[in-house]
C-alpha beads as a LAMMPS data file, in Angstrom:
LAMMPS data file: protein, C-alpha beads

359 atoms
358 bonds

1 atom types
1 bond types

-500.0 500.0 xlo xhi
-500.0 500.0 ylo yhi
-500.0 500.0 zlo zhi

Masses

1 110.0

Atoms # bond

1 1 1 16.468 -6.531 -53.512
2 1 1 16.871 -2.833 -53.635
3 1 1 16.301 -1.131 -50.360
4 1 1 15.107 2.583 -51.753
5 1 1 13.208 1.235 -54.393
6 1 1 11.047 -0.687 -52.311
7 1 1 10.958 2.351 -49.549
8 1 1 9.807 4.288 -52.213
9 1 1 6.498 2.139 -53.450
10 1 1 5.699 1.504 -49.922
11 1 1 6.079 5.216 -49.711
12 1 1 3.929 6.261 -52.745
13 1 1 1.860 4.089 -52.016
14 1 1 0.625 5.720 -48.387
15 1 1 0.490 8.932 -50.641
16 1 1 -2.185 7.543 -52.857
17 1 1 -4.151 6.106 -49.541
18 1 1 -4.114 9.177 -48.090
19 1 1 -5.246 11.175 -51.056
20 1 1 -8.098 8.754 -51.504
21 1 1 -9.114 9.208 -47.868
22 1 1 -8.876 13.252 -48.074
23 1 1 -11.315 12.691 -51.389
24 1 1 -14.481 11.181 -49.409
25 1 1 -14.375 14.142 -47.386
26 1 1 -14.807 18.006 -49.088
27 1 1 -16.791 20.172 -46.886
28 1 1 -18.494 22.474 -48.832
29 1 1 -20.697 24.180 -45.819
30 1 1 -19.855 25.676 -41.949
31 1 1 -22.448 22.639 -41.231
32 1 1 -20.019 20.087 -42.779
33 1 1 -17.167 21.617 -41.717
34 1 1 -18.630 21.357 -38.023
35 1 1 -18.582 18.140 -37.979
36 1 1 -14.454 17.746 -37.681
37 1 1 -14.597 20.540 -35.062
38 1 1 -17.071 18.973 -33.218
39 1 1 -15.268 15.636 -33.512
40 1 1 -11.915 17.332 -32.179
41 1 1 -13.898 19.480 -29.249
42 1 1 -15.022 15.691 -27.768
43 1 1 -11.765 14.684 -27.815
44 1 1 -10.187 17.499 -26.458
45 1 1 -13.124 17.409 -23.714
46 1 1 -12.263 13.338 -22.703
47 1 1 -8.848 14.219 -22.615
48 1 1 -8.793 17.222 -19.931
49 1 1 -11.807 15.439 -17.982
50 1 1 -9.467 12.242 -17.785
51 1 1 -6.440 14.290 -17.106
52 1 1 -8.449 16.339 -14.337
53 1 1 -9.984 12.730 -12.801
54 1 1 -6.691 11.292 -12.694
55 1 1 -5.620 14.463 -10.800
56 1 1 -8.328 14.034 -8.735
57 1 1 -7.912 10.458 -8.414
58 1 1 -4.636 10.472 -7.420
59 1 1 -4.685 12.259 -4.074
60 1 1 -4.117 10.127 -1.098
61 1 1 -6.835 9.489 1.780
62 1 1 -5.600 11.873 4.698
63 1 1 -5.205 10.624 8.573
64 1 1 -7.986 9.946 10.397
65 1 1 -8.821 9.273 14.194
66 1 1 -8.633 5.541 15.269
67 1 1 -10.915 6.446 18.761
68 1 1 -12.924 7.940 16.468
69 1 1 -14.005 4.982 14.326
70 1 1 -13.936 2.668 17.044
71 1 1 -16.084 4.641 19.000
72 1 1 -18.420 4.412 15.144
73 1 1 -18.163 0.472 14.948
74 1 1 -19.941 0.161 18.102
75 1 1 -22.970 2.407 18.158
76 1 1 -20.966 4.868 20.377
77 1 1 -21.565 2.174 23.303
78 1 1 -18.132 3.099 25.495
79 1 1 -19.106 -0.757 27.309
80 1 1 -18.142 -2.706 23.998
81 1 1 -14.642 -0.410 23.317
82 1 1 -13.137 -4.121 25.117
83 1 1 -9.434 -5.203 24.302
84 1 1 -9.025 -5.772 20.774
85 1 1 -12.072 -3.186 19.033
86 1 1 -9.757 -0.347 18.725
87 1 1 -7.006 -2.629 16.174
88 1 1 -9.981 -4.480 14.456
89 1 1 -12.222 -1.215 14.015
90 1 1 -9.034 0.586 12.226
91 1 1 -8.393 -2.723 9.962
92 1 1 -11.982 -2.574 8.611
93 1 1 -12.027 1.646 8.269
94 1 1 -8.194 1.274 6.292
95 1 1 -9.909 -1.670 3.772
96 1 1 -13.193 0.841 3.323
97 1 1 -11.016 3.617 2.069
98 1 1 -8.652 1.758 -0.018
99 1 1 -12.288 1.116 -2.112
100 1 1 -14.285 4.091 -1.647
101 1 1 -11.375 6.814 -1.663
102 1 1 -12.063 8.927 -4.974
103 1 1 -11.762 6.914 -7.814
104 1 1 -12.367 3.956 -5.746
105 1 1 -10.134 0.708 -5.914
106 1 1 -8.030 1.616 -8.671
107 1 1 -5.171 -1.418 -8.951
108 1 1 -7.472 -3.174 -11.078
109 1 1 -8.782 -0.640 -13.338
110 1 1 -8.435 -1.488 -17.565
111 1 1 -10.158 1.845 -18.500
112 1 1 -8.958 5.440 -18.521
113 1 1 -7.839 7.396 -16.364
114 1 1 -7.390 4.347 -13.771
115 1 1 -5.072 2.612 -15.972
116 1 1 -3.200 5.328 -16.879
117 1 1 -2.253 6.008 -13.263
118 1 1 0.384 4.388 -11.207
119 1 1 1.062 6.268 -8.184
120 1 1 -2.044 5.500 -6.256
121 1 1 -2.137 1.489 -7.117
122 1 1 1.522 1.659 -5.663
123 1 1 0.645 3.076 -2.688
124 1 1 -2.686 0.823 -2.288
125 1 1 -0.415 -1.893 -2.479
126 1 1 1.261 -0.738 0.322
127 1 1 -1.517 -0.597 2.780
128 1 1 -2.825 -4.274 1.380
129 1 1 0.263 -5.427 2.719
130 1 1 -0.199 -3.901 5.927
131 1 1 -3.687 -5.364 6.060
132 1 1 -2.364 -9.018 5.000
133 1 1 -0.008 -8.732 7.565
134 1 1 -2.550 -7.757 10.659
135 1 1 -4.995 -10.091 9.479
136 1 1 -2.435 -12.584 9.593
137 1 1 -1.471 -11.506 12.972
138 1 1 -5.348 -11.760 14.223
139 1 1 -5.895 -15.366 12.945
140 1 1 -2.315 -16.799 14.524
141 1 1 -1.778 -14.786 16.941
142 1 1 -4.204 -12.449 18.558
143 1 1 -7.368 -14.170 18.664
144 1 1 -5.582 -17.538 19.871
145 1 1 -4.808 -18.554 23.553
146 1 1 -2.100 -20.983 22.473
147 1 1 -0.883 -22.580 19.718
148 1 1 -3.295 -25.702 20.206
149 1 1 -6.521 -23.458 20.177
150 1 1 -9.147 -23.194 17.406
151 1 1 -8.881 -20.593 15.274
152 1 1 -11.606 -17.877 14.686
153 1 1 -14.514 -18.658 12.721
154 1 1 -14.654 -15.135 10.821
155 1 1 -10.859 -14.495 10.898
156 1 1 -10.485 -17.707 8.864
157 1 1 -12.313 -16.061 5.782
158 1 1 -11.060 -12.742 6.301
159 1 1 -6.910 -13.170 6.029
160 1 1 -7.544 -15.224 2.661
161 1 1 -9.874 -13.059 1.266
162 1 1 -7.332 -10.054 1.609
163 1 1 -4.493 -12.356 -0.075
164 1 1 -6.668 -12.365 -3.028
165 1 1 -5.175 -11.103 -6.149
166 1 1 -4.590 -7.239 -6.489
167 1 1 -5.306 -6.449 -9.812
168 1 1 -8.183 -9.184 -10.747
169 1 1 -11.163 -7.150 -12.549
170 1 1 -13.540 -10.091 -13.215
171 1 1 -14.204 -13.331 -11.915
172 1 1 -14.157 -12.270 -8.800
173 1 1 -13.365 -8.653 -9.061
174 1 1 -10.626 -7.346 -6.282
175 1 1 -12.979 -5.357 -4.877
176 1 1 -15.760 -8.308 -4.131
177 1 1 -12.723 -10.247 -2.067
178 1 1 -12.054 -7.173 -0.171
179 1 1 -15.579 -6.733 1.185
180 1 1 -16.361 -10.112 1.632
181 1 1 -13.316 -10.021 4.111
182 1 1 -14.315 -6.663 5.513
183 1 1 -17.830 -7.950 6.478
184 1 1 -16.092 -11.118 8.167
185 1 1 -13.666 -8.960 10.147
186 1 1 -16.838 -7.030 11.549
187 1 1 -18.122 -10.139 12.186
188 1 1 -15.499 -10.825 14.148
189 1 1 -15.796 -7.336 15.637
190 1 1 -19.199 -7.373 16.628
191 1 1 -19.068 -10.856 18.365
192 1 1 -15.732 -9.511 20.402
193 1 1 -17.927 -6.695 21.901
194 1 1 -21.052 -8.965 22.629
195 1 1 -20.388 -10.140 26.217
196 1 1 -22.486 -12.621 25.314
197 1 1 -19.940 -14.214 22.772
198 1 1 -17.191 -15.187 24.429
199 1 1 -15.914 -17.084 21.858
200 1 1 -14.221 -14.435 20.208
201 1 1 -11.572 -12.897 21.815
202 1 1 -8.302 -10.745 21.147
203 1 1 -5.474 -11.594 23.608
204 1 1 -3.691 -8.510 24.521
205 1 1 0.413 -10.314 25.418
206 1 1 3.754 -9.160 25.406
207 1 1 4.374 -12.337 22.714
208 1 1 1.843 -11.831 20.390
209 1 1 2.712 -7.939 19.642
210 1 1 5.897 -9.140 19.493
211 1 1 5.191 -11.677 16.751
212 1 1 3.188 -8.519 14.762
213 1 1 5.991 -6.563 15.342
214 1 1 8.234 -9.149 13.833
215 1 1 6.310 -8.750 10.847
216 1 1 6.801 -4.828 10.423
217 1 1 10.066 -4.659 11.137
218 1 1 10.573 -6.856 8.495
219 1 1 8.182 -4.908 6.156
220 1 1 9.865 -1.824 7.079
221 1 1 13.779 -3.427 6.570
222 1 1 12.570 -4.512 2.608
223 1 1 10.927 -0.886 2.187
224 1 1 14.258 0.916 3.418
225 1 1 16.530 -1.157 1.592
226 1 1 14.971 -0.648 -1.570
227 1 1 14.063 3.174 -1.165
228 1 1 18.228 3.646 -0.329
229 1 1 18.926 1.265 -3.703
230 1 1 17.805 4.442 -5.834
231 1 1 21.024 5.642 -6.404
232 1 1 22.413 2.450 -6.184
233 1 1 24.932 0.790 -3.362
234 1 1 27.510 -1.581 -3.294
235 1 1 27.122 -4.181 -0.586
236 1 1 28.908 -6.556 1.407
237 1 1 26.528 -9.830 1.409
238 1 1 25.471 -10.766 4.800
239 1 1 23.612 -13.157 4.204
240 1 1 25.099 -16.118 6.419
241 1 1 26.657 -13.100 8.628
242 1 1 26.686 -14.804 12.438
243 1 1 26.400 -18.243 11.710
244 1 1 29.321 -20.704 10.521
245 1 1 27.151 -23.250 10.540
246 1 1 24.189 -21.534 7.960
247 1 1 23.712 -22.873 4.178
248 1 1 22.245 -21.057 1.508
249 1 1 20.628 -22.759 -2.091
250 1 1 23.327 -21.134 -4.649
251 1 1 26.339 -18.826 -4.037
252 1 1 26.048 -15.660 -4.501
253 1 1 28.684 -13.052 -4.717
254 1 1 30.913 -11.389 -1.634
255 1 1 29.603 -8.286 -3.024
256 1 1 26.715 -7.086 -4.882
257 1 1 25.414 -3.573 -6.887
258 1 1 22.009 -3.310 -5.725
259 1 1 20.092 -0.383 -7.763
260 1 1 16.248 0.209 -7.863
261 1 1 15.712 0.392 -11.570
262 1 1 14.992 4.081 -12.638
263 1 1 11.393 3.495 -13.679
264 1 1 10.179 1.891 -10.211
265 1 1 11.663 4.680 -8.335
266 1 1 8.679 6.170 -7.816
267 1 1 6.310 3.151 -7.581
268 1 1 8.827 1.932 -4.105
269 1 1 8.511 5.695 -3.222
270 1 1 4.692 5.093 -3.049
271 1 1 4.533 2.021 -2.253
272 1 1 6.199 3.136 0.976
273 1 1 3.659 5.771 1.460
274 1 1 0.882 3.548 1.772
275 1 1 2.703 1.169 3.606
276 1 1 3.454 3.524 6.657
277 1 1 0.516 5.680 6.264
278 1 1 -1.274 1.713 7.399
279 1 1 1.198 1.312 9.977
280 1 1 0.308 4.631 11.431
281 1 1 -3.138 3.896 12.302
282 1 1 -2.279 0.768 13.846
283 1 1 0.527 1.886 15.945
284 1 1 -1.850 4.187 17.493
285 1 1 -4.814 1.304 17.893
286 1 1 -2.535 -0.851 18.651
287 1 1 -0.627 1.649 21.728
288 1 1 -4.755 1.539 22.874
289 1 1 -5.384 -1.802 22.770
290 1 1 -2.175 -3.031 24.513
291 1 1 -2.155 0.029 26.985
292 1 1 -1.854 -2.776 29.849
293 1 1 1.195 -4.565 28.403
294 1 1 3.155 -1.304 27.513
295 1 1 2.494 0.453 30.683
296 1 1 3.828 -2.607 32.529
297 1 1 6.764 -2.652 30.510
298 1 1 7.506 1.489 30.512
299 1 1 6.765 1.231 26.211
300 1 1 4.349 4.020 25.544
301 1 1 7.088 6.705 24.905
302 1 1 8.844 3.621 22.654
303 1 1 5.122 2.801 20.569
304 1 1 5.351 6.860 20.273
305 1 1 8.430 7.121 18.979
306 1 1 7.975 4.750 15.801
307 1 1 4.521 6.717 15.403
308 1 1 6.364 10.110 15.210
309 1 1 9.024 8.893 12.552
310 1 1 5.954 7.026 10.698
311 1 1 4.346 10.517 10.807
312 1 1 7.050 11.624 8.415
313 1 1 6.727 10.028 5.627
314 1 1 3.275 11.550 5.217
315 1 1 4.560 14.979 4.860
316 1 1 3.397 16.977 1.753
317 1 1 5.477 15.882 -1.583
318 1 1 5.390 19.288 -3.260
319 1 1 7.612 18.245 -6.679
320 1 1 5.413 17.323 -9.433
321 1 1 7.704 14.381 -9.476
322 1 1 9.471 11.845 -7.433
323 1 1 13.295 13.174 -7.862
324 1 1 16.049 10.804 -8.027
325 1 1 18.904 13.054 -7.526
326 1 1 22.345 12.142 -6.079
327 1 1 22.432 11.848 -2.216
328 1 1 24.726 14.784 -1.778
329 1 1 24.207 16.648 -5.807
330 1 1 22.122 19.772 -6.154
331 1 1 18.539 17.711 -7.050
332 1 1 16.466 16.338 -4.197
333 1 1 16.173 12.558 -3.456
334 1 1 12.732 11.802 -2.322
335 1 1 13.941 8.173 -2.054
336 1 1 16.427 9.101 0.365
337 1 1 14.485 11.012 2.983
338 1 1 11.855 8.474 2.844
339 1 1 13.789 5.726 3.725
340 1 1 15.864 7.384 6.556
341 1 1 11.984 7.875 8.343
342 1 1 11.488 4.386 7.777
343 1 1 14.887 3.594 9.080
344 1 1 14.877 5.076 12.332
345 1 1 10.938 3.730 12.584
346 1 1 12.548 0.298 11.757
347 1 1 15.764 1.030 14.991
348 1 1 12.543 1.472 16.998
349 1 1 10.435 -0.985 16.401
350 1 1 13.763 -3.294 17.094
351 1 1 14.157 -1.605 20.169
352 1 1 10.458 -1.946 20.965
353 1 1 10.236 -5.835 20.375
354 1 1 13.112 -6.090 22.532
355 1 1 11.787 -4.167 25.554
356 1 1 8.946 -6.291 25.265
357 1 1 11.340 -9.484 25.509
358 1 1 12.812 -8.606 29.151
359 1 1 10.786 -9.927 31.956

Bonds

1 1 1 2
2 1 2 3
3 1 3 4
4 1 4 5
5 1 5 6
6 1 6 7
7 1 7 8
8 1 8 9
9 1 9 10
10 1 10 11
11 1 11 12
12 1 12 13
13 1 13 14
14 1 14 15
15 1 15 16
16 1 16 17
17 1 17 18
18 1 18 19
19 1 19 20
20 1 20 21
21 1 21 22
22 1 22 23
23 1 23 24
24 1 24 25
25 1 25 26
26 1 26 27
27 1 27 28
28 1 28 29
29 1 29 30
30 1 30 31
31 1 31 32
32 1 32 33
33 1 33 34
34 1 34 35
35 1 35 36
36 1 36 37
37 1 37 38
38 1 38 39
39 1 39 40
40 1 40 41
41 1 41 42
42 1 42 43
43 1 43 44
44 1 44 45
45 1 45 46
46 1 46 47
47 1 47 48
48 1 48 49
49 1 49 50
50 1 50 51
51 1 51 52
52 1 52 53
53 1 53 54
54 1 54 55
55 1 55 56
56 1 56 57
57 1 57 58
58 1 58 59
59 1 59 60
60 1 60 61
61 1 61 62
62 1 62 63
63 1 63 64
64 1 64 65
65 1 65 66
66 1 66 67
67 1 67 68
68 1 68 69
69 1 69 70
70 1 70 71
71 1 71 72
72 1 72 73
73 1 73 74
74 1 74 75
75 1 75 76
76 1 76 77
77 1 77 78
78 1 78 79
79 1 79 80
80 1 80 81
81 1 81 82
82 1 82 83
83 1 83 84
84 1 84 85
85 1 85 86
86 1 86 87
87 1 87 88
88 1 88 89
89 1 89 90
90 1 90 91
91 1 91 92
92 1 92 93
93 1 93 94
94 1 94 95
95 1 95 96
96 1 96 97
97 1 97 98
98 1 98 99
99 1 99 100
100 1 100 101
101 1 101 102
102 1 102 103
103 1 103 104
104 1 104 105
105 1 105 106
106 1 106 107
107 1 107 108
108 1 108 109
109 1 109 110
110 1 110 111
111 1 111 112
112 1 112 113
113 1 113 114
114 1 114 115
115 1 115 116
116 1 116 117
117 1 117 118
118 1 118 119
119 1 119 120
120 1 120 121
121 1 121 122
122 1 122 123
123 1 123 124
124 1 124 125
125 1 125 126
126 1 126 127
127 1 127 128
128 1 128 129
129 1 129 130
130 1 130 131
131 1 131 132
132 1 132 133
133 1 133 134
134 1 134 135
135 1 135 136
136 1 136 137
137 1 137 138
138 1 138 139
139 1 139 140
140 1 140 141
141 1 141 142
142 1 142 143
143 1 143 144
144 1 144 145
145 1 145 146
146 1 146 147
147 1 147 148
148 1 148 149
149 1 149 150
150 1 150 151
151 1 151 152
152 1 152 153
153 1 153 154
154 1 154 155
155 1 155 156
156 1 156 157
157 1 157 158
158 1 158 159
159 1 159 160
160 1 160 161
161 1 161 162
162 1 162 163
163 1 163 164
164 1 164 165
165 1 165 166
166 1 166 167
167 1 167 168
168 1 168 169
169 1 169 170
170 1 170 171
171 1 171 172
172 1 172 173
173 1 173 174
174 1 174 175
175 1 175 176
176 1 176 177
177 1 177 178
178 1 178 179
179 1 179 180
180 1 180 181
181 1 181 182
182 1 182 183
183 1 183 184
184 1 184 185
185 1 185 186
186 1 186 187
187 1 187 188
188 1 188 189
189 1 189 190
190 1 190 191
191 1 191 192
192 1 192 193
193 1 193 194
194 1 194 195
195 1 195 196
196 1 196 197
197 1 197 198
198 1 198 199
199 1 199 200
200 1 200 201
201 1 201 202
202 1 202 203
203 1 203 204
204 1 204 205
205 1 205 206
206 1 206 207
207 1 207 208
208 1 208 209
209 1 209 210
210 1 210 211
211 1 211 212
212 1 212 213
213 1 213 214
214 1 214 215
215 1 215 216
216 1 216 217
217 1 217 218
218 1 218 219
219 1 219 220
220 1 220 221
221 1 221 222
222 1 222 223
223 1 223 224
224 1 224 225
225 1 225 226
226 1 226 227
227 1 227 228
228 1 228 229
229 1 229 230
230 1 230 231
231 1 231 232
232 1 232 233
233 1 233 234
234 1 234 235
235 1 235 236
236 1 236 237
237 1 237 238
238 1 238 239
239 1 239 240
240 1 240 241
241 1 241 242
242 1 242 243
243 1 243 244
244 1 244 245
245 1 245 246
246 1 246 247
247 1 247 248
248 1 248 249
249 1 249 250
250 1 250 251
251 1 251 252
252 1 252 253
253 1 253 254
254 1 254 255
255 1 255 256
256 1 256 257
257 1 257 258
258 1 258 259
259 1 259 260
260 1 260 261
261 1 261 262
262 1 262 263
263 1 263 264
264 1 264 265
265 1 265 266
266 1 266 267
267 1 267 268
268 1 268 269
269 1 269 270
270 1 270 271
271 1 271 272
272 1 272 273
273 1 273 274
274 1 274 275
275 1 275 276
276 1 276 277
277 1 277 278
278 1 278 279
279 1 279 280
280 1 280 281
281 1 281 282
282 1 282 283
283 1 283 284
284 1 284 285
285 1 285 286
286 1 286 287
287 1 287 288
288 1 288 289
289 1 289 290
290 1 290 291
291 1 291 292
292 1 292 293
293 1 293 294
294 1 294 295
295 1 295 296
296 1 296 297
297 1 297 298
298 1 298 299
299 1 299 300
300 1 300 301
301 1 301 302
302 1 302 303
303 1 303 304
304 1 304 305
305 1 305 306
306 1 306 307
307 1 307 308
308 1 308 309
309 1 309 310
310 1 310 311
311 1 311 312
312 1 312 313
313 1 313 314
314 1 314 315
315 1 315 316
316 1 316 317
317 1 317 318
318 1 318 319
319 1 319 320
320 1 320 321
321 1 321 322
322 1 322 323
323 1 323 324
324 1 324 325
325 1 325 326
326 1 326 327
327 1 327 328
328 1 328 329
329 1 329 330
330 1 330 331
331 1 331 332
332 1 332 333
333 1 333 334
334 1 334 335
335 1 335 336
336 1 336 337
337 1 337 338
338 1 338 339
339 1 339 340
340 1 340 341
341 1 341 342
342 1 342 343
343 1 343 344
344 1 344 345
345 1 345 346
346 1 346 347
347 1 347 348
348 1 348 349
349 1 349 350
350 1 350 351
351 1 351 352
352 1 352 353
353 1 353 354
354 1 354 355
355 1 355 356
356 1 356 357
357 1 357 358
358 1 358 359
């Protein structure tokens, strides 16, 4: 069959659609011609609204004061701030602005501009995680005397609810989940400032911040590893590194490339963002609600310390873009100078769980 000549009907043959289409249409008037411009001026007008939402949209929640909306879930009653308010009050206030930020919960969105943006479902991923993790923390390990006790009541809906799936839109919607397991951790709030409740409790030990603390550092060691992976590394695989007698599934090479693929650069970067901006807030509730256990054990200045480096990955991003440059070239690596803040937050936390360890 001959290539060009069949190019050339299919070619000839758009010519003669298009001329018939351009036929049903011969303005004659400034009325009829209107109607194009008019047609054009709503389009131009959806895209600069979506293009100024998505602006809009994609500005991330600022700081806010942990005392402060503790002090807010209880009526301002300074009795009911008991051992455990401050961390559960800041759980409930992160999950209530991860849906009512501007442009609400936006992982899940199939319409314009929410779908077309990627920066701020990245970094609401990040703080879910954060939120899995501490719920996860108050059902094993906080609101549990030992390992044979029964577990909370209102905890037990609230850490499955925030497992649900991110980016469901109907049946159930994200957002429904979320709610449903912010109500139950105010449940659990409000019964663990009624005196007359005892039931519900939040053990302040050296163990179970520990066993939270597990949990970040390992959060934080994932986070690093793949924000330094942006310009890619070659590592040695220590994998069964300190223990001749450790088995793995399959072998896997003595040495490996890892590289963040170019395209997710910026979703880790964000990711990241979210994730510490979380940890941030419950560092400090946390350093409140355990005030006993690290004054006993000289930790404040350590609980500080992973606060301050935390702190630093919030700093204003003023490129228009997440750069990916070489980590000593002439373009900035946003990757880079994320990850050493979560680095030397990760050294302390290490540091911290260990201090907590000695008697």
């Amino acid at each position: 069959m001959d290539v060009n000549a069949s190019w050339n009907g299919w070619r000839s043959a758009l010519q003669r659609l298009g001329r018939s289409l351009l036929a049903l249409y011969h303005p004659r008037t400034w009325k009829e011609k209107g109607a194009a411009w008019s047609l054009g001026v709503v389009l131009l007008t959806l895209f600069v609204l979506n293009l100024v939402l998505g602006w809009y949209w994609s500005r991330e929640p600022d700081l806010f004061d942990v005392a402060a909306v503790a002090r807010a879930e209880v009526g301002g009653d300074e009795q009911r701030l008991v051992t455990g308010v401050y961390t559960v009050a800041t759980a409930i206030h992160e999950a209530e602005v991860l849906l009512d930020k501007p442009g609400g919960y936006l992982s899940n969105d199939v319409f314009p501009p929410g779908v077309l943006l990627d920066n701020i479902p990245n970094w609401e991923f990040g703080v879910i995680v954060q939120l899995r993790d501490m719920a996860r923390a108050l059902r094993n390990d906080f609101s549990r005397s030992q390992s044979q006790s029964i577990e909370d009541r209102d905890l037990i809906v609230a850490e499955p609810k925030l497992n649900f799936d991110t980016e469901s839109w109907l049946f159930p919607p994200t957002e429904r989940e979320y709610r449903q397991a912010i109500a139950a951790l105010r449940g659990y709030l409000q019964r663990l400032s009624d005196p007359q409740q005892p039931d519900a409790q939040f053990y302040a030990r050296a163990d179970n911040l520990r066993e939270w603390l597990a949990m970040v550092e390992k959060r934080l060691g994932s986070l690093s590893q793949r924000l330094s992976a942006s310009v890619g590394q070659l590592r040695e695989n220590t994998d069964l590194a300190g223990d001749p007698g450790a088995a793995q599934s399959t072998r896997t090479a003595g040495r490996q490339v890892v590289r963040t693929p170019w395209l997710q650069i910026d979703d880790v970067f964000y990711e990241a963002r979210g994730a510490t901006w979380a940890l941030i807030h419950l560092m400090q509730a946390v350093e409140k609600d355990f005030d006993g256990v690290l004054t006993k054990k000289n930790a404040h200045a350590s609980l500080r310390q992973i606060i301050r480096e935390l702190e630093g990955t919030q700093q204003t991003v003023w490129s228009p873009m997440i750069l990916n440059g070489s980590g000593f070239g002439f373009v900035a690596n946003h990757s880079l100078v994320m990850a050493s803040y979560i680095s030397r937050a990760n050294a302390a936390v290490i540091d911290l769980r260990n201090l907590l360890e000695q008697g």
